[in-house]
N, CA, C and O atoms as CSV, one atom per row, in Angstrom:
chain,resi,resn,atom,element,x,y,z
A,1,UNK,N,N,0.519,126.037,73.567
A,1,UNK,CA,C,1.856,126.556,73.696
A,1,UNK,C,C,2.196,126.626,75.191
A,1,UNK,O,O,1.451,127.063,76.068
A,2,UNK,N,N,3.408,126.139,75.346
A,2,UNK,CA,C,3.647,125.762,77.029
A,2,UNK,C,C,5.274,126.941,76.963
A,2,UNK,O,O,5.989,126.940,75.961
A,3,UNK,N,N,5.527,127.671,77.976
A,3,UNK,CA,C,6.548,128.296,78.271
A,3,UNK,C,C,7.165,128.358,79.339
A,3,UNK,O,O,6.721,129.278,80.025
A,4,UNK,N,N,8.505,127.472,80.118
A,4,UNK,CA,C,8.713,127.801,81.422
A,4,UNK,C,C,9.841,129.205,81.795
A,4,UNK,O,O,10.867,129.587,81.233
A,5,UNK,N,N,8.974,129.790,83.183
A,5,UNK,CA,C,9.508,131.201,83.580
A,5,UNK,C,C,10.238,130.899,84.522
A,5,UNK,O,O,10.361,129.718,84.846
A,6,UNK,N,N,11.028,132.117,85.316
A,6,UNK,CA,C,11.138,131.920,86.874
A,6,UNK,C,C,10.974,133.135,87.409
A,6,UNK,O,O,11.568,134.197,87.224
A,7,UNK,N,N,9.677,132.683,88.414
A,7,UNK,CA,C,9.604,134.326,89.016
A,7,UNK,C,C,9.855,133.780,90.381
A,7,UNK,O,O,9.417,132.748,90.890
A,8,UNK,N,N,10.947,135.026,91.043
A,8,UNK,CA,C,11.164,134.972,92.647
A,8,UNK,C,C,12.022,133.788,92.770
A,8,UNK,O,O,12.045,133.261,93.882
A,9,UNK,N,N,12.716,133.284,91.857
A,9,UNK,CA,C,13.336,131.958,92.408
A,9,UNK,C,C,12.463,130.580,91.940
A,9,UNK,O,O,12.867,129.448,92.210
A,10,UNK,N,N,11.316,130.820,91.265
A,10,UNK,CA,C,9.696,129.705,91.805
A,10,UNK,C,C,9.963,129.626,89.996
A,10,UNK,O,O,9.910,130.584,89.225
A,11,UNK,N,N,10.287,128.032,89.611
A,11,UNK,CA,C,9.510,127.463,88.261
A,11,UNK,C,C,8.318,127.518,87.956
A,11,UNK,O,O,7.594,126.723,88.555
A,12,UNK,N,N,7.753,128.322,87.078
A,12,UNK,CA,C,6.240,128.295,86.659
A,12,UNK,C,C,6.738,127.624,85.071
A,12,UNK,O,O,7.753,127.581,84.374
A,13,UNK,N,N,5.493,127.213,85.037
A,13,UNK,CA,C,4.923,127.015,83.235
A,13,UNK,C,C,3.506,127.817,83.082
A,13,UNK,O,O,2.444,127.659,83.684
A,14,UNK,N,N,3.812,128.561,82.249
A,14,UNK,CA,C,2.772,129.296,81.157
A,14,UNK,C,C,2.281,128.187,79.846
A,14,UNK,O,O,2.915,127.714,78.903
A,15,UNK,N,N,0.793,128.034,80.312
A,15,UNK,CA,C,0.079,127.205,79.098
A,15,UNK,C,C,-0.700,128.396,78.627
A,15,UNK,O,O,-1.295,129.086,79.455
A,16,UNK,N,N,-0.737,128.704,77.243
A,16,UNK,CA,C,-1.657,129.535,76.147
A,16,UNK,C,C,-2.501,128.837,75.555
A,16,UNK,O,O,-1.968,127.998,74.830
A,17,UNK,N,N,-4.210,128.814,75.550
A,17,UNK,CA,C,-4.695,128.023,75.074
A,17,UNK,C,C,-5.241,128.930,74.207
A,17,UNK,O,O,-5.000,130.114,74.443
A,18,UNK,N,N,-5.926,128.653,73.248
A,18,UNK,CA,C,-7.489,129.569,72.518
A,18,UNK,C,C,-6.514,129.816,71.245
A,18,UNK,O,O,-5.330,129.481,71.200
A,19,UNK,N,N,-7.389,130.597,70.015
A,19,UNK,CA,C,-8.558,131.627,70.943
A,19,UNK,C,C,-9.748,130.435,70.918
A,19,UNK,O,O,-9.970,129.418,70.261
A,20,UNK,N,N,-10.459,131.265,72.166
A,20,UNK,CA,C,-12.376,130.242,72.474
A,20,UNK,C,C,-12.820,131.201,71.759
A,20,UNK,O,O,-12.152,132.068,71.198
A,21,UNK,N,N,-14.195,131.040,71.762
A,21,UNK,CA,C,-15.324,131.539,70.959
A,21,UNK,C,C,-15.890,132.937,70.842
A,21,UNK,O,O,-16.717,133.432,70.075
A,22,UNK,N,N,-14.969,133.555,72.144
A,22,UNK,CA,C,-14.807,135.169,72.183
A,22,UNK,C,C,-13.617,135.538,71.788
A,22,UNK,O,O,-13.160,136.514,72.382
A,23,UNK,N,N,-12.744,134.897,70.685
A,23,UNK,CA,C,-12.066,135.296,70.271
A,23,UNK,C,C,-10.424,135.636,71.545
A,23,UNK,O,O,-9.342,136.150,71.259
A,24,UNK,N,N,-10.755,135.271,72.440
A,24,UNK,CA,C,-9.862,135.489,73.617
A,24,UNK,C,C,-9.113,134.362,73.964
A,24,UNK,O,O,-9.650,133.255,73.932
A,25,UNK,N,N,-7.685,134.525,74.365
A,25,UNK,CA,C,-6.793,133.650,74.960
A,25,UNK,C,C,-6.678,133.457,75.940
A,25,UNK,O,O,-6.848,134.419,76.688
A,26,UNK,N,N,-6.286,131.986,76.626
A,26,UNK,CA,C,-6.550,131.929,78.087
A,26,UNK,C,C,-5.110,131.363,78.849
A,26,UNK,O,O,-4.790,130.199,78.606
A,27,UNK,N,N,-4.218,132.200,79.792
A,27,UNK,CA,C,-2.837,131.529,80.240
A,27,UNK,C,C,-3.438,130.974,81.932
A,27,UNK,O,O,-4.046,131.624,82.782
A,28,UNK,N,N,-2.962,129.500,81.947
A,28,UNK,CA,C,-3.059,128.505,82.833
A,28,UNK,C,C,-1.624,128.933,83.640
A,28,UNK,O,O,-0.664,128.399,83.083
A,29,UNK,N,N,-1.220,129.794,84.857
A,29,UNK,CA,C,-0.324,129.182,85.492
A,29,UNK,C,C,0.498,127.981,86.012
A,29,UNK,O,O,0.620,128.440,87.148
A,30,UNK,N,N,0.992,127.098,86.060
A,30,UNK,CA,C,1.401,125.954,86.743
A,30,UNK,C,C,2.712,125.913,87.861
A,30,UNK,O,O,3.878,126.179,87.568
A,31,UNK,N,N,2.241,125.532,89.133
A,31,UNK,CA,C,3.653,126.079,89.589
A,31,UNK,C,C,4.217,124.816,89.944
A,31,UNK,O,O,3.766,124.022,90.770
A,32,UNK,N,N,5.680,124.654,88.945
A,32,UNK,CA,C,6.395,123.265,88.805
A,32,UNK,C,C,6.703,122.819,90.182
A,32,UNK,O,O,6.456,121.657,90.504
A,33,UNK,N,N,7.228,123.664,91.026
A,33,UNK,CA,C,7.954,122.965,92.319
A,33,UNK,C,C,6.818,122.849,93.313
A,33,UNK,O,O,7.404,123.050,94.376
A,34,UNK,N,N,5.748,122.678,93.558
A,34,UNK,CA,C,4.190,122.746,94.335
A,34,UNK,C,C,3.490,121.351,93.536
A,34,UNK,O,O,3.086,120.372,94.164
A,35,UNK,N,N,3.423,121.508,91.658
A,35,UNK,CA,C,2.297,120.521,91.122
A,35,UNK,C,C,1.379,121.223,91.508
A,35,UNK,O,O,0.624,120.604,92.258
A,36,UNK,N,N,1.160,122.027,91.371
A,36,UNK,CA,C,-0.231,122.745,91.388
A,36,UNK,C,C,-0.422,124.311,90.434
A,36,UNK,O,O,0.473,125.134,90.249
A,37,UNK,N,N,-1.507,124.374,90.054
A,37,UNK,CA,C,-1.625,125.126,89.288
A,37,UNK,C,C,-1.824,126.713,90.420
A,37,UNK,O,O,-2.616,126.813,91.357
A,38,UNK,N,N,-0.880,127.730,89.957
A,38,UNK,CA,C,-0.685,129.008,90.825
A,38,UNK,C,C,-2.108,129.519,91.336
A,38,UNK,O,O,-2.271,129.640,92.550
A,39,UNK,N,N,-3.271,129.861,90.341
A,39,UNK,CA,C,-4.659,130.961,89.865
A,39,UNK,C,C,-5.306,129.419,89.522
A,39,UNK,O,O,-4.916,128.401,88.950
A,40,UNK,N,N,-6.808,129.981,90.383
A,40,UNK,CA,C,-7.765,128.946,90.311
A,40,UNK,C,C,-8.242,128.848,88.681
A,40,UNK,O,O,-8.399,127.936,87.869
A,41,UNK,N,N,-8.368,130.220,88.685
A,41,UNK,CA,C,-9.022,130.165,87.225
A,41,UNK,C,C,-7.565,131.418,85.698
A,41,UNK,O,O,-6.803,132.356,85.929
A,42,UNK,N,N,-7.909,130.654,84.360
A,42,UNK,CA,C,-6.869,131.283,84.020
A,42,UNK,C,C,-7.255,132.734,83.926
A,42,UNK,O,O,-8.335,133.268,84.183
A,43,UNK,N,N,-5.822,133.387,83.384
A,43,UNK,CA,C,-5.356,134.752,82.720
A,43,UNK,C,C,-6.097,135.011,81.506
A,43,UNK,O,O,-5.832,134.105,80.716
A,44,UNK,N,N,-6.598,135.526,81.194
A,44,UNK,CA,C,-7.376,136.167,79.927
A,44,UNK,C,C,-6.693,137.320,79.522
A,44,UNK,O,O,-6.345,138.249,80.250
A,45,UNK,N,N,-6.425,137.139,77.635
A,45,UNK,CA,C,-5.823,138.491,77.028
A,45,UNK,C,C,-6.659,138.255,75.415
A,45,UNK,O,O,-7.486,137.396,75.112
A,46,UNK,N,N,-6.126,139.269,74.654
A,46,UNK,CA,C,-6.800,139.548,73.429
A,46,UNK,C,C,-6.357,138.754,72.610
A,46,UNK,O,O,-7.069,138.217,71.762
A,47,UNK,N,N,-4.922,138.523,72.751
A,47,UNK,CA,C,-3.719,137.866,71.857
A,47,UNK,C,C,-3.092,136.805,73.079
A,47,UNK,O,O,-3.229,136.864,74.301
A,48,UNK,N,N,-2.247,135.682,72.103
A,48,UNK,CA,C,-1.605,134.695,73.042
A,48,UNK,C,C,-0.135,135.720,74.055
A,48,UNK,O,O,0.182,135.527,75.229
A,49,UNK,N,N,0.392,136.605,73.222
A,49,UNK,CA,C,1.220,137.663,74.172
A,49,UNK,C,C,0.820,138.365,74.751
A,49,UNK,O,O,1.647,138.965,75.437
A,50,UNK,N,N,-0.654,138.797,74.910
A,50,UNK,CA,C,-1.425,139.373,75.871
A,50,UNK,C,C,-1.650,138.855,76.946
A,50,UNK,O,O,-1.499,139.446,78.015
A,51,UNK,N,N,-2.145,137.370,76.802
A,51,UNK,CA,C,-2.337,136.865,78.176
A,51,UNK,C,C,-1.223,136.243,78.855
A,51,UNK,O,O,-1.116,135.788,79.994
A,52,UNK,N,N,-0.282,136.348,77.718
A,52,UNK,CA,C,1.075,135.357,78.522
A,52,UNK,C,C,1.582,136.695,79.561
A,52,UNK,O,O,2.090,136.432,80.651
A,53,UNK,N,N,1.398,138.082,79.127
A,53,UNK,CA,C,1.851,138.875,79.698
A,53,UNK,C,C,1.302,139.398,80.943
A,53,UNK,O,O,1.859,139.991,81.867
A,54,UNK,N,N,0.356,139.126,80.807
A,54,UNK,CA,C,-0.828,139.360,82.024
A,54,UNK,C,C,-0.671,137.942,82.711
A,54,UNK,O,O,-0.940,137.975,83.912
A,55,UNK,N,N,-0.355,136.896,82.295
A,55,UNK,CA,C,-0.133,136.432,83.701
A,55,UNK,C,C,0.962,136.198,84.215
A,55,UNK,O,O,0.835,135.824,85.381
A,56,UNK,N,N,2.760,136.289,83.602
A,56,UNK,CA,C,3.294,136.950,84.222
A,56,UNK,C,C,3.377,137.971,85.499
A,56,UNK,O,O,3.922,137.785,86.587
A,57,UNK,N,N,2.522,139.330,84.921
A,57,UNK,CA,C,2.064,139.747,86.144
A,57,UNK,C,C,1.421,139.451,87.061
A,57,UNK,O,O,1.889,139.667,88.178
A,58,UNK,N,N,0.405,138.983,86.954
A,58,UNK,CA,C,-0.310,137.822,87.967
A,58,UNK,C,C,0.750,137.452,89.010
A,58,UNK,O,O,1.054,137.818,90.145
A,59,UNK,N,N,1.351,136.178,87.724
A,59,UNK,CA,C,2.024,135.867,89.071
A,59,UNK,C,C,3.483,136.229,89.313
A,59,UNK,O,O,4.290,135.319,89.503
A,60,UNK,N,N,3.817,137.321,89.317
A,60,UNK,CA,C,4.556,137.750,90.274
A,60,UNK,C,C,4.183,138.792,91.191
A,60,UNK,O,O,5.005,139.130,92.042
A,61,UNK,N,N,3.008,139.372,91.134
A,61,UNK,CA,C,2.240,140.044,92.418
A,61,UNK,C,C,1.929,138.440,93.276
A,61,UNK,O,O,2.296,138.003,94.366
A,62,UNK,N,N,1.212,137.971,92.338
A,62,UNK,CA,C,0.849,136.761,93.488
A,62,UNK,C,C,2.094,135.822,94.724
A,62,UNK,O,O,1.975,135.502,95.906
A,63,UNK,N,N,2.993,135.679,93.913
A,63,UNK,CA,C,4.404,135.653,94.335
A,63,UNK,C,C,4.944,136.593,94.912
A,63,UNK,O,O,5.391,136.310,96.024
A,64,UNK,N,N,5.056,137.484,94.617
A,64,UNK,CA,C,5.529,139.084,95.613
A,64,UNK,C,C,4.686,138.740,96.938
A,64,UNK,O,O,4.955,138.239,98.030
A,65,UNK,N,N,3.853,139.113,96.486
A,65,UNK,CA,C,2.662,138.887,98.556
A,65,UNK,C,C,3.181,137.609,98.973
A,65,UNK,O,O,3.667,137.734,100.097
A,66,UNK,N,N,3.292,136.309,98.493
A,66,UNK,CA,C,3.441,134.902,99.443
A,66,UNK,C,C,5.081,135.318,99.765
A,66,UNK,O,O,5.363,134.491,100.632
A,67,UNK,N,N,6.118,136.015,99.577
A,67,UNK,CA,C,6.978,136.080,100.141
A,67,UNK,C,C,6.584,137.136,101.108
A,67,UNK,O,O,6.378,136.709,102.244
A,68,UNK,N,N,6.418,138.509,100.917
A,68,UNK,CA,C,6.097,139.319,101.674
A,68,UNK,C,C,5.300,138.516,102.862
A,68,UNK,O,O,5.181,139.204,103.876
A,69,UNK,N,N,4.793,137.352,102.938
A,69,UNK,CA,C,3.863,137.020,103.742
A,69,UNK,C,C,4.853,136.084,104.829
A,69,UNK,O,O,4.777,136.204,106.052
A,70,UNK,N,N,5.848,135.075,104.080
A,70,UNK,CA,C,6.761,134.527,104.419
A,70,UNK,C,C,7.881,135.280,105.356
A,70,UNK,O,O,8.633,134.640,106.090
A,71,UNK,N,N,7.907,136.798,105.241
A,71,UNK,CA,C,8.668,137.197,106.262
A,71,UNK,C,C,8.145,137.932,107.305
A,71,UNK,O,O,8.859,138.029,108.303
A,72,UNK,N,N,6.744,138.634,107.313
A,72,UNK,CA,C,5.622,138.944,108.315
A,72,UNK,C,C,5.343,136.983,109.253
A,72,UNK,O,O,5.111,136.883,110.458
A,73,UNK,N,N,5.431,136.041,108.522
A,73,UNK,CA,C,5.292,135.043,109.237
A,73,UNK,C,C,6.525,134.494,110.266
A,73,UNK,O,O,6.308,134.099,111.411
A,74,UNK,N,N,8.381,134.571,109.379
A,74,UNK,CA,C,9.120,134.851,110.587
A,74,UNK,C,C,9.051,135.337,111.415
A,74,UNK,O,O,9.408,134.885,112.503
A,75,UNK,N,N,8.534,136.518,111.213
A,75,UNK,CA,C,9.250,137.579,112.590
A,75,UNK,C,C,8.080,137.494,113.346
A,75,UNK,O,O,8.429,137.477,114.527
A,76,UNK,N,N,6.775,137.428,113.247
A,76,UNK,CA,C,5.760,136.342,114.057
A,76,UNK,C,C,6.199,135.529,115.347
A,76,UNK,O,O,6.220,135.516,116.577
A,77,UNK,N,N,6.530,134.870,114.195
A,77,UNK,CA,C,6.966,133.188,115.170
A,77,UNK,C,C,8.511,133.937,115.910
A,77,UNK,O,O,8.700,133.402,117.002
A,78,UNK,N,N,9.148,134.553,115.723
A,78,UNK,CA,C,10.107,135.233,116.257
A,78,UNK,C,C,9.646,135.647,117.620
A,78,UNK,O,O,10.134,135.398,118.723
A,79,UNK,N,N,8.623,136.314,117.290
A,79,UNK,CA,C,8.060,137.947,118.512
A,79,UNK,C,C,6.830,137.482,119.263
A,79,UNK,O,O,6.599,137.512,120.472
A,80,UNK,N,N,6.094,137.041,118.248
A,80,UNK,CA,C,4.915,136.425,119.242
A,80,UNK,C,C,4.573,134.650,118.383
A,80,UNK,O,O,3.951,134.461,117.338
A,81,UNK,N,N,5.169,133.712,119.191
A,81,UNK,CA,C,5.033,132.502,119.039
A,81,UNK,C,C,3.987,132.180,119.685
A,81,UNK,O,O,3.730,132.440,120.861
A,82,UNK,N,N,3.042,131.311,118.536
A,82,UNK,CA,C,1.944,130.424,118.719
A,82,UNK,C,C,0.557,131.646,117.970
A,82,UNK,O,O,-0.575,131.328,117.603
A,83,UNK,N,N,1.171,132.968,117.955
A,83,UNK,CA,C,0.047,133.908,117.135
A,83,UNK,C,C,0.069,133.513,114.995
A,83,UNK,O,O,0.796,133.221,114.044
A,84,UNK,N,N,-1.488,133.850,115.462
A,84,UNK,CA,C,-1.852,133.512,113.490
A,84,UNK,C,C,-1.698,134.714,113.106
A,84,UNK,O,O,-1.995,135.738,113.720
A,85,UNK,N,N,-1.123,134.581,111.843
A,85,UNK,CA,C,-1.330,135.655,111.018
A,85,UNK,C,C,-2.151,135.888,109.944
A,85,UNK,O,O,-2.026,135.094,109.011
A,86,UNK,N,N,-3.150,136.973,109.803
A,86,UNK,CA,C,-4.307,136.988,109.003
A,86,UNK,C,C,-3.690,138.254,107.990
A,86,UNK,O,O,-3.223,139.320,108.391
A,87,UNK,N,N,-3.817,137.857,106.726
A,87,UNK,CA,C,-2.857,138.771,105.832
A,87,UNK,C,C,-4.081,139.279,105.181
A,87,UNK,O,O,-4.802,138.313,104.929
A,88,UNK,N,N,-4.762,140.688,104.704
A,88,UNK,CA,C,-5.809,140.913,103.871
A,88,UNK,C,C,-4.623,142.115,102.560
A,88,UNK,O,O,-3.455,142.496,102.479
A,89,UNK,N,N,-5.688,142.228,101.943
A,89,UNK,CA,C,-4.725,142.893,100.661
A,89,UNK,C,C,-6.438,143.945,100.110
A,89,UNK,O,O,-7.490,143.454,99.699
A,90,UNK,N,N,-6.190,145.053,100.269
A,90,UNK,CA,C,-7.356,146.032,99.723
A,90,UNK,C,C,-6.397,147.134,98.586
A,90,UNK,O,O,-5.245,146.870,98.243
A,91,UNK,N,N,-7.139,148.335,98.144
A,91,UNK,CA,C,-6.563,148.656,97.045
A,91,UNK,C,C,-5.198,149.478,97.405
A,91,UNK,O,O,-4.184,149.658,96.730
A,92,UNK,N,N,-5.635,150.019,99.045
A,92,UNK,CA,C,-4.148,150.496,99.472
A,92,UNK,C,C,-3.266,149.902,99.618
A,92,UNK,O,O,-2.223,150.441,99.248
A,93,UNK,N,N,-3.145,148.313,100.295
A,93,UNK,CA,C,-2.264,147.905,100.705
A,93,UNK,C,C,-2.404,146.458,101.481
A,93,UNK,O,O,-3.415,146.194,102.134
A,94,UNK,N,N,-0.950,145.258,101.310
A,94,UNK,CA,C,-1.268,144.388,102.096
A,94,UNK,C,C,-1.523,144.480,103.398
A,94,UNK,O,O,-0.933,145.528,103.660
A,95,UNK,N,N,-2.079,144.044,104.584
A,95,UNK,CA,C,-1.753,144.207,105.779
A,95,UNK,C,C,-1.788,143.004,106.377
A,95,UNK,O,O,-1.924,142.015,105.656
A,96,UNK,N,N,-1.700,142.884,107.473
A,96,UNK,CA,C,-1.018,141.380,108.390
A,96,UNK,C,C,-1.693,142.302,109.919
A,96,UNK,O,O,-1.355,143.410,110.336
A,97,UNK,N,N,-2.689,141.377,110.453
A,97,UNK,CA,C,-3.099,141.400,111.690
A,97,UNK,C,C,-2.532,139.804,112.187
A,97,UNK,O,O,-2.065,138.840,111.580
A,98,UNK,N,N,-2.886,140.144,113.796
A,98,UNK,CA,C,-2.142,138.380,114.553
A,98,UNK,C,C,-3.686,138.414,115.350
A,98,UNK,O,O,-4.437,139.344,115.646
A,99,UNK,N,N,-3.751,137.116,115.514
A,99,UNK,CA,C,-4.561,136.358,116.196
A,99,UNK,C,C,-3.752,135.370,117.377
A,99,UNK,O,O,-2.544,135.174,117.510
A,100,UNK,N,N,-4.763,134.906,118.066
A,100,UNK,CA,C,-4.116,133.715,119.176
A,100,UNK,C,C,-3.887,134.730,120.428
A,100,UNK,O,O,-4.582,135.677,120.798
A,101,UNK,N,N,-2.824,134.270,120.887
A,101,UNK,CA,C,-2.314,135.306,122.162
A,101,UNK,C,C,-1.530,136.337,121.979
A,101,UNK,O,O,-0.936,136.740,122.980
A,102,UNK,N,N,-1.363,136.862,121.020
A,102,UNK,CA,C,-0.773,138.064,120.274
A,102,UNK,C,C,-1.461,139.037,119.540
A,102,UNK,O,O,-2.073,138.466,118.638
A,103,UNK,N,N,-1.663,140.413,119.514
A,103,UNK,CA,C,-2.564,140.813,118.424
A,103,UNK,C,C,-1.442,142.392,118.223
A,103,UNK,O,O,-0.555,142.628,119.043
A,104,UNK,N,N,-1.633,143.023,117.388
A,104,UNK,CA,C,-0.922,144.121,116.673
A,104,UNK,C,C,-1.690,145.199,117.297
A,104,UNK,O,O,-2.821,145.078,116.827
A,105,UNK,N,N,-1.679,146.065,118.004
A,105,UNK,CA,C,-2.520,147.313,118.790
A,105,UNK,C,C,-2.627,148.769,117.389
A,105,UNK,O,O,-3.233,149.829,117.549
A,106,UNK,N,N,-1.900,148.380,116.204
A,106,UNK,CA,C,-2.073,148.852,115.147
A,106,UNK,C,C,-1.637,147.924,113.822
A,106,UNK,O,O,-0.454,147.608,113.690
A,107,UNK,N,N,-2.611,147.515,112.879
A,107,UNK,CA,C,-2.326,146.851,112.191
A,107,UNK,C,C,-1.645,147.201,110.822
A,107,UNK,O,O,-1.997,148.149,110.119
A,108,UNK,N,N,-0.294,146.041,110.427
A,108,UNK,CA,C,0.464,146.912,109.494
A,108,UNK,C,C,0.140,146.901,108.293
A,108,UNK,O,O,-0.786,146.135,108.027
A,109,UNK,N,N,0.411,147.267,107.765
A,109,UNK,CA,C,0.197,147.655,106.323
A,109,UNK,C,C,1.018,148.587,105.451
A,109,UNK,O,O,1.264,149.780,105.625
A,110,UNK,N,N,1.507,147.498,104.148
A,110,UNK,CA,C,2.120,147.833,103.512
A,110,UNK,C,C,2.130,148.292,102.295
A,110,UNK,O,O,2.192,147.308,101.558
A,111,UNK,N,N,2.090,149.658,101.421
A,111,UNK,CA,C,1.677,149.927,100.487
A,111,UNK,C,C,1.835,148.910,99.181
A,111,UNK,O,O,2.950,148.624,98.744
A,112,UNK,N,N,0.380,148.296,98.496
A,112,UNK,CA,C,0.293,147.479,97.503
A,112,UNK,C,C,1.509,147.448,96.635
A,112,UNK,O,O,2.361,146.570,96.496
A,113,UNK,N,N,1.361,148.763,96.025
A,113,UNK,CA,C,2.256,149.040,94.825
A,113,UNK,C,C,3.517,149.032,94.729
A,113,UNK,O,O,4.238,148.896,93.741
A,114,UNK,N,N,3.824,149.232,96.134
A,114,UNK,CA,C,5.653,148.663,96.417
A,114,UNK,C,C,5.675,147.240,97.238
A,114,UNK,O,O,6.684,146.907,97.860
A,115,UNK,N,N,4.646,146.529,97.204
A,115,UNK,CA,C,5.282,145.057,97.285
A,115,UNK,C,C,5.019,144.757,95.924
A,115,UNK,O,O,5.714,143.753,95.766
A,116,UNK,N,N,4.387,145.012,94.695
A,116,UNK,CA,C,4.183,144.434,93.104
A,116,UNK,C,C,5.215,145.319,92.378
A,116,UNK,O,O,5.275,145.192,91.155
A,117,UNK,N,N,6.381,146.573,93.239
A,117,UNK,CA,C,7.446,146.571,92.499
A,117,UNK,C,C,8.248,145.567,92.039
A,117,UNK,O,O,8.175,144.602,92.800
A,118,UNK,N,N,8.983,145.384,91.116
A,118,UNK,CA,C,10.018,144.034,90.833
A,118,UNK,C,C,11.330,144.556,91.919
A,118,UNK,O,O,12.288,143.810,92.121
A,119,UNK,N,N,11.198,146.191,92.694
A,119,UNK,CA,C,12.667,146.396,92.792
A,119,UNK,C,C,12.200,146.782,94.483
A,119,UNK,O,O,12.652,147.641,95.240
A,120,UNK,N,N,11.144,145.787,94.680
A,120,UNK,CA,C,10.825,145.999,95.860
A,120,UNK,C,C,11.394,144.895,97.000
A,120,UNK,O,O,11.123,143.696,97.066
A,121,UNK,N,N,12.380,145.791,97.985
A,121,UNK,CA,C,13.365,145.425,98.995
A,121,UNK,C,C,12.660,144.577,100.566
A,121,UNK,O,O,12.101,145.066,101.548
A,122,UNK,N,N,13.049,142.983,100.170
A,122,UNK,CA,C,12.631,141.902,101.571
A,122,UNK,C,C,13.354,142.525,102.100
A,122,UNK,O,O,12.730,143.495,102.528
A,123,UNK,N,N,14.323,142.585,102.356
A,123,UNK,CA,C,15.038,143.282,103.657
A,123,UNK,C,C,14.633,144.414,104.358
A,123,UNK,O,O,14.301,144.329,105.541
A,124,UNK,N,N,14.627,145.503,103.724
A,124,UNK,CA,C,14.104,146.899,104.305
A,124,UNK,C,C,12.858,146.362,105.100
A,124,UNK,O,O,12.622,146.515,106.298
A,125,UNK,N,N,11.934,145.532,103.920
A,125,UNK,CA,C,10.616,144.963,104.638
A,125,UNK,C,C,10.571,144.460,105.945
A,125,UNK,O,O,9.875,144.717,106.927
A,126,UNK,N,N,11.623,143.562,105.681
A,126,UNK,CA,C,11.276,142.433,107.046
A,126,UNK,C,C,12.045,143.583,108.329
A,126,UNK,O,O,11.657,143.426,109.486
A,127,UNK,N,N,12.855,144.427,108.112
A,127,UNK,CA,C,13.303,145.545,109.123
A,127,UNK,C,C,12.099,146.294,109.386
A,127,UNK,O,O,11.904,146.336,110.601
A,128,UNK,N,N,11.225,146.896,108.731
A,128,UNK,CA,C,10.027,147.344,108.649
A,128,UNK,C,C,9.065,146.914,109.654
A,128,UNK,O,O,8.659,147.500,110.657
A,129,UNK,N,N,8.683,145.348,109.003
A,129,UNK,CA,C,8.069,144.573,110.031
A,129,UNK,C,C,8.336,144.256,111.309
A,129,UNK,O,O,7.489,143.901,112.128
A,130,UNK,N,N,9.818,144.406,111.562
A,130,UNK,CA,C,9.806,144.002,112.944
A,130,UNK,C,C,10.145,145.414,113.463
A,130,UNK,O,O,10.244,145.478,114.689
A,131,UNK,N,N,10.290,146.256,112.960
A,131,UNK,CA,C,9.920,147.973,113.782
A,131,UNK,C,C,8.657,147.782,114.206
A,131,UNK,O,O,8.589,147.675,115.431
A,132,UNK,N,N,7.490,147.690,113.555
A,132,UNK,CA,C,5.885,147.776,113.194
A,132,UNK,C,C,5.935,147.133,115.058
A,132,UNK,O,O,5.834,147.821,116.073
A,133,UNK,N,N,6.142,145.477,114.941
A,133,UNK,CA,C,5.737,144.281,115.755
A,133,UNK,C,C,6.278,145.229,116.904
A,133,UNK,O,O,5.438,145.640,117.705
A,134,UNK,N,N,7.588,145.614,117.062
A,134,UNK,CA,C,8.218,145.906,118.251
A,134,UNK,C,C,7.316,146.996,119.056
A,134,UNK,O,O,7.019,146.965,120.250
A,135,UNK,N,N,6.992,147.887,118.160
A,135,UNK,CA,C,5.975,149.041,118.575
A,135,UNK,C,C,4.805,148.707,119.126
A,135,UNK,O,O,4.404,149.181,120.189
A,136,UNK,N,N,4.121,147.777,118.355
A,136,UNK,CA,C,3.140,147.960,118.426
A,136,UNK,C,C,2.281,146.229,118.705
A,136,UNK,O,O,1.083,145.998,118.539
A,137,UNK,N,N,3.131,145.447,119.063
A,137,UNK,CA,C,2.949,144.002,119.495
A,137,UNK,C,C,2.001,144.106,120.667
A,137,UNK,O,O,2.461,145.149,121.133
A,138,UNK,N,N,0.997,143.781,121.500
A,138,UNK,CA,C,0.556,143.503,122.420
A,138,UNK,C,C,0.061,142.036,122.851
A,138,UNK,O,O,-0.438,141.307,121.994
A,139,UNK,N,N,0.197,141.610,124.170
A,139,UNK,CA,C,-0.345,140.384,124.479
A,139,UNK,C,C,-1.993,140.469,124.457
A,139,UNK,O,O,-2.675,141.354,124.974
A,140,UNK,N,N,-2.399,139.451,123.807
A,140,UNK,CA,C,-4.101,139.689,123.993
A,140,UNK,C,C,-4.592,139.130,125.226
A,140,UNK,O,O,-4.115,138.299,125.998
A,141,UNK,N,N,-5.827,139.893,125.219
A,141,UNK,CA,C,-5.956,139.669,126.430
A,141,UNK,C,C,-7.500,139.714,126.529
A,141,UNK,O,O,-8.055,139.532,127.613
């Protein structure tokens, strides 16, 4: 069973395969406008609406962070051009350190659970982020 979504603007297809031999269903992300499949490995649920639903969520956290990441990477290249940005994600929160000739003298971080809101605001964010950078930007040295 194949289903196409749109999360964030982004064509996915949802493939439901199973059940396999544990009785479990398995959803394959695919992300149409890339040709590439979103999650290395699939979504696992009990039922075929279990896992279609779980990876839904998947991927729109997974999608939530690559934008969230997309505007920590503007204002980057904005503020400190030619610095990398190293994005980690722990249970509190994404954060974004810089590398190269730029580094963050406090690194930001943004609470998890309001970038995997659905009613969670790029704008406020990317205002956010470039408060954070302005503060707290340093040349490395």
């Amino acid at each position: 069973m194949a289903d196409d979504v749109e999360v964030f603007g982004r064509r996915l297809r949802l493939r439901i395969e199973g059940p396999d031999a544990d009785r479990r269903y398995s959803a394959y992300i695919d992300d149409l406008q890339r040709g590439r499949a979103l999650t290395r490995t699939p979504v696992r649920g009990r039922s075929a609406a279990d896992a279609r639903d779980r990876a839904l969520e998947v991927a729109h956290n997974l999608l939530g962070i690559e934008r969230l990441q997309e505007r920590i990477v503007a204002v980057t290249r904005a503020l400190a051009p030619g610095a990398e940005v190293e994005l980690t994600e722990d249970a509190r929160g994404v954060g974004a350190e810089l590398s190269g000739a730029w580094a963050l003298a406090v690194p930001l971080v943004i609470d998890r659970e309001a970038v995997y809101d659905p009613a969670f605001d790029l704008s406020a964010a990317e205002e956010l982020i470039r408060a954070h950078f302005t503060t707290y930007l340093r040349q490395a040295g």
